[in-house]
N, C-alpha and C positions, 0 to 999 in steps of 0.2 A: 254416486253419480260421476265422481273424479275417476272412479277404477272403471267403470263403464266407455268412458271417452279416452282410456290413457291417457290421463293428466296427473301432474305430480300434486296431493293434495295439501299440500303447504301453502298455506295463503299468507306468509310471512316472507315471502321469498323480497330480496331487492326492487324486483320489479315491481309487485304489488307494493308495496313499501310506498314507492316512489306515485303508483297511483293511488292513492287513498291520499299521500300528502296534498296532491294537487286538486281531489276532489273538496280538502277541508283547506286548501288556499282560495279556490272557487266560491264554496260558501262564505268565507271572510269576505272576498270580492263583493260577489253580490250583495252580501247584506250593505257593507259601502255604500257600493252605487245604491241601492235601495234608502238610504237612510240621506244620503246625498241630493236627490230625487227629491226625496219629501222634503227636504230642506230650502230645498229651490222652489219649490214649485206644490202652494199650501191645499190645491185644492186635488185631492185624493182620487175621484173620478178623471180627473185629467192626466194624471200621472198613469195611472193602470189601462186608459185608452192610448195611451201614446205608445207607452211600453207594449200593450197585445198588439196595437198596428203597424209597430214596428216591425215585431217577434213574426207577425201573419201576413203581413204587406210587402214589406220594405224589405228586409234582410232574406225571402227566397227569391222577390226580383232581381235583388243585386246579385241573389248566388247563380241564379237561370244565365246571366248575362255574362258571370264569369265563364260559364261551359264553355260561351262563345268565342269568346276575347281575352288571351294570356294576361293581358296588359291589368285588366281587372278582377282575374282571379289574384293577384297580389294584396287586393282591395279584399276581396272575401275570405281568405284563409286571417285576414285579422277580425273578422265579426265575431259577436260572442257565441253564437251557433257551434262555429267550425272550430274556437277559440275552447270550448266548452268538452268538443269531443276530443281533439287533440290531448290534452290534459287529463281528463278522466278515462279513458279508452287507447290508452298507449299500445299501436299494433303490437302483434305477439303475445296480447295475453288474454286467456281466457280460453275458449273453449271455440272461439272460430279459427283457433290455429290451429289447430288440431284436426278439425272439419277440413278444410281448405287442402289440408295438406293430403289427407285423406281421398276425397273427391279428385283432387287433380292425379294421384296415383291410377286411381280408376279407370279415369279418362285416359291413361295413356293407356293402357292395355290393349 
């Protein structure tokens, strides 16, 4: 699949390095807050409804609103959403850079 997309198949490179560390910083995160959570606040159905109404309510409102207004996209690139893919998903790796680069080649012809 790596020689099909010319990509280098080395999944030890610095960059992935650097993303896998921050996917297993994320998981430590979360479980935190997850354990946190429960610590606070004993009753378990309340917990898991606040967290999905957030996750499906709250946090694409505030992301829609940021589209609009610079002022509070400052506000949403620190939610766990955007906070989640930054760190796990570090542009440049993977196989959409490759596409991208590819596709835009195209397009200028």
């Amino acid at each position: 699949m790596f020689a099909l997309n010319s990509q280098d198949p080395r999944l030890a490179t610095s960059r992935h390095l650097a993303m896998y560390s921050g996917i297993l910083a994320l998981g430590v995160l979360w479980s935190a807050i997850g354990a946190g959570l429960a610590w606070l606040v004993r009753n378990q159905t309340a917990v898991i409804g606040g967290v999905l109404a957030f996750a499906i309510f709250i946090e694409p409102t505030i992301s829609a609103a940021g589209n609009a207004d610079p002022s509070v996209m400052r506000i949403v690139t620190w939610l766990p959403g955007p906070l989640n893919w930054a760190v796990s998903w570090p542009a440049g790796v993977g196989i959409y850079k490759n596409i991208s680069k590819k596709r835009a080649k195209t397009l200028a012809q």
